[in-house]
N, C-alpha and C positions, 0 to 999 in steps of 0.2 A: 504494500500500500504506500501510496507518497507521502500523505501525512497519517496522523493516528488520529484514527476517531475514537472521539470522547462521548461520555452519558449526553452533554447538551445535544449533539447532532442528533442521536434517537429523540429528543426532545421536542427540538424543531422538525424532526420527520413527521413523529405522531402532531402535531398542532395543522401541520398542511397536508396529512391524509386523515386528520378530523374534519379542516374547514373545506378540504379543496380551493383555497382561496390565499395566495401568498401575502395581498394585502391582509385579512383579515388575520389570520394567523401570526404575522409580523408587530401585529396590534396586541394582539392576548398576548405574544412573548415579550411585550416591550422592546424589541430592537425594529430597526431600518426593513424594508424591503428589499431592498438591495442587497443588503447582508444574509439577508435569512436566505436570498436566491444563490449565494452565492456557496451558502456553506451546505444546501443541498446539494448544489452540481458536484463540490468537492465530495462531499458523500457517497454519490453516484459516481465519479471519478475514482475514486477508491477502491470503491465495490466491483467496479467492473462491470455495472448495469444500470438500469434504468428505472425508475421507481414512479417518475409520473409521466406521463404525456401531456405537452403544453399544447393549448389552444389559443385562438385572440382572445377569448375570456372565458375559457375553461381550463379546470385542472381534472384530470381523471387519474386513477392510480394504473398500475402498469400491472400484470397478475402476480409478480414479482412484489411489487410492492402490496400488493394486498394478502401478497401471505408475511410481509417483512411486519407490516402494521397490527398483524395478530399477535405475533411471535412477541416482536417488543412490548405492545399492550402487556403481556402476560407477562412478562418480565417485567415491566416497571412495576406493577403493584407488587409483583415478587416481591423487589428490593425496598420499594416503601414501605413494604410490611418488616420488614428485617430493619431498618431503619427505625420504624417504630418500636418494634419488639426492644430492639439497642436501646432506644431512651427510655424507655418502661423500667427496663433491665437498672440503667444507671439511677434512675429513681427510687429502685426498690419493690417495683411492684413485677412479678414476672410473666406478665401477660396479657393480651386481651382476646375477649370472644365477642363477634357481633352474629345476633340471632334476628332471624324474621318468625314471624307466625299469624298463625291466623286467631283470630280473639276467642277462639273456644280454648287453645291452649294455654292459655293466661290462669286460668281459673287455678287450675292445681296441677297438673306438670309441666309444667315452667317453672314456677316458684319451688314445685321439691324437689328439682333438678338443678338447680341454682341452689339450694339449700346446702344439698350434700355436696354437690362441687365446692364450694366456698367452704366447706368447712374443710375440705382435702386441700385447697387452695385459697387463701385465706387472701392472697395476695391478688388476686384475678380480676381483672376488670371486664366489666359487661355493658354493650351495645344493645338496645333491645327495641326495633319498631313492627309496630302493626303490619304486614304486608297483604295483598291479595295471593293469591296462588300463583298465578302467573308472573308476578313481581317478584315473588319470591325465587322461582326458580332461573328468571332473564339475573337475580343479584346471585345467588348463587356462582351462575355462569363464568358470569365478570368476577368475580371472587368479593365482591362487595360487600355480602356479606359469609358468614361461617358457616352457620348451621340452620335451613326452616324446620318449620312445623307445617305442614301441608296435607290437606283434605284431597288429596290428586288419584289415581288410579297407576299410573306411570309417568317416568322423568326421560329425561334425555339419558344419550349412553355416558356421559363425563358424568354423571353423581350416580350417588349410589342413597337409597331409599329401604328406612329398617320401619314397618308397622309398629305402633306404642301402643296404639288402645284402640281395640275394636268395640263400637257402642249401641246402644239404641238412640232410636229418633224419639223424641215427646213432641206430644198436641202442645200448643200454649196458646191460653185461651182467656177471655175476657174472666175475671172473676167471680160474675153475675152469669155464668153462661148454664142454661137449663143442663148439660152436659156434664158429668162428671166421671172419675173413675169407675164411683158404682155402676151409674145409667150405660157407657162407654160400650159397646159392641164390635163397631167395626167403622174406618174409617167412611164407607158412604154414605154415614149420618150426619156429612160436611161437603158435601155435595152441592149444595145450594150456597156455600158460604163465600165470603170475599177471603184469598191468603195474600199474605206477606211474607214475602217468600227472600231469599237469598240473591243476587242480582248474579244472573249466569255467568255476567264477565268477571266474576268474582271468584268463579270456579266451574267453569264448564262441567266437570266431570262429578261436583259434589250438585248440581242441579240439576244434572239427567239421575241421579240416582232419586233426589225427592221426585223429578217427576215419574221413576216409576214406582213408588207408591202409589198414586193415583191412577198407572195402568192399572195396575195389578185390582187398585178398586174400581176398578169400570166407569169413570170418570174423568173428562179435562178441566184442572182447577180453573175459576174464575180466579186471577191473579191481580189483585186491586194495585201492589207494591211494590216496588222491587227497592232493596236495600243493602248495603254491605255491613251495618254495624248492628249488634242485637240489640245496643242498648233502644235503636231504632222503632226496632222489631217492636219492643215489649212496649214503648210508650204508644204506637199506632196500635196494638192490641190493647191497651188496656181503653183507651179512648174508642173503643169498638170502632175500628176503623177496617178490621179483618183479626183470622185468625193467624196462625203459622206453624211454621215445624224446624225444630232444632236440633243439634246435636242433643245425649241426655246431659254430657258436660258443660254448657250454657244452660243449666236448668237453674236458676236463682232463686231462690224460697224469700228471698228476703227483699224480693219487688214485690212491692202491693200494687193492687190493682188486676194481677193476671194468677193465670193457675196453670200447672204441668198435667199433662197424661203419660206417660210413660208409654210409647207402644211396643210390647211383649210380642205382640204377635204378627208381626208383620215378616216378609223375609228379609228386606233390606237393616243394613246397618251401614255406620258409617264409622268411617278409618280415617284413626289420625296417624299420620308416620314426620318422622323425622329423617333430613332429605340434607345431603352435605355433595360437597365436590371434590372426589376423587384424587385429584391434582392440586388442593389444596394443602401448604405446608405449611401451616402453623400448628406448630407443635402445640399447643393448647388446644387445639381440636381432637387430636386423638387422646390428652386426658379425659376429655369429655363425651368420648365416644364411648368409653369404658363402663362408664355409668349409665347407658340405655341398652350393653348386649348381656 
């Protein structure tokens, strides 16, 4: 090579196979246009190839360069994670995990998993945001985040997916509702009712499963709702606004206003699994893995 490329040049790579755009990219890196064009050609001169294709006002990447913008991508967070991990380290604390999930796992296996962890690692720092399913596993991908919690059926081939808790569904129901455990037979005595249901793009795979419940009871729900958060769910059920149907681990006794049925007899259930990346190398992920096999 003529000269030695250093971490900035992948720097400036990745900014102009994000923007396709040398002004713009020149702008987020705080240097010249002129410079940023000059230390990708030296780049490309280096390498021996070619990484974009210039246009009068396009950039495209080269096929080359779209697998060089993967490869780096994955390595840069590599190193900012090691980077990180280094300053954690010099601070005294020796780690961190960042987790996605979906808000049924908040209730109680998140927090007893995080219990026992932290008391083995006392030292361990935690990331923790609400994700949809699908968000969860595009962060996954990107290594953005460590670990989800996912209502999913299957993942991509780079992560790998362990089932935690297989459950039942419950009715949840206004509290005034003629309906109860005792009276309770068979779901097509909700047949005529308005639900509030779980927002499909929230989980494709966890809303074909409620909807066949309602195959299975010979009827197409009247769906008044659609929503991604329960606390949603319960305040438009208790306002009779519909009824709905939830994992039994969002069952809350301590909302007034609504009531659970537990359905025992139905065939579907629903699966929470815990869903990680393969190729992820933070060493605090596989203490943590230890504790759900």
């Amino acid at each position: 090579m003529k000269h030695q490329l250093e971490l900035r040049h992948f720097k400036y790579f990745i900014a102009v196979a994000e923007d396709l755009h040398f002004r713009k990219a020149a702008e987020r890196l705080f240097i010249s246009q002129p410079g940023l064009s000059r230390q990708i050609k030296q780049m490309e001169d280096d390498l021996g190839l070619t990484l974009f294709e210039r246009h009068n006002r396009k950039v495209e990447l080269t096929k080359a360069g779209q697998y060089l913008k993967t490869q780096i991508t994955q390595h840069l967070k590599d190193l900012d994670r090691i980077l990180n991990q280094t300053k954690l380290i010099n601070n005294g604390i020796k780690g961190d995990l960042k987790f996605g999930y979906v808000g049924s796992a908040m209730q109680e296996i998140i927090p007893n998993l995080l219990l026992k962890f932290r008391s083995q690692n006392p030292y361990a720092q935690f990331g923790l945001k609400e994700l949809g399913n699908q968000k969860q596993i595009d962060s996954l991908l990107s290594l953005d985040i460590d670990i989800g919690f996912v209502r999913i059926e299957r993942v991509p081939r780079d992560l790998q997916m362990k089932p935690i808790l297989k459950e039942n569904f419950c009715l949840v129901l206004p509290e005034n509702h003629p309906i109860n455990e005792a009276s309770f037979i068979n779901m097509n005595q909700f047949k005529d009712e308005d639900f509030i249901l779980f927002d499909p793009q929230y989980s494709a795979s966890y809303h074909e499963k409620v909807m066949q419940i309602f195959d299975d009871a010979g009827f197409t729900p009247i769906i008044a709702h659609n929503t991604i958060h329960a606390t949603s769910i319960y305040k438009l059920v208790e306002n009779n606004f519909g009824i709905s149907i939830v994992p039994k681990s969002l069952q809350n006794l301590t909302v007034k206003g609504i009531k659970f049925i537990e359905l025992t007899n139905i065939l579907q259930k629903t699966i929470l699994s815990v869903v990680w990346n393969k190729n992820n190398r933070n060493p605090m992920l596989k203490k943590f893995l230890v504790n759900i096999n």
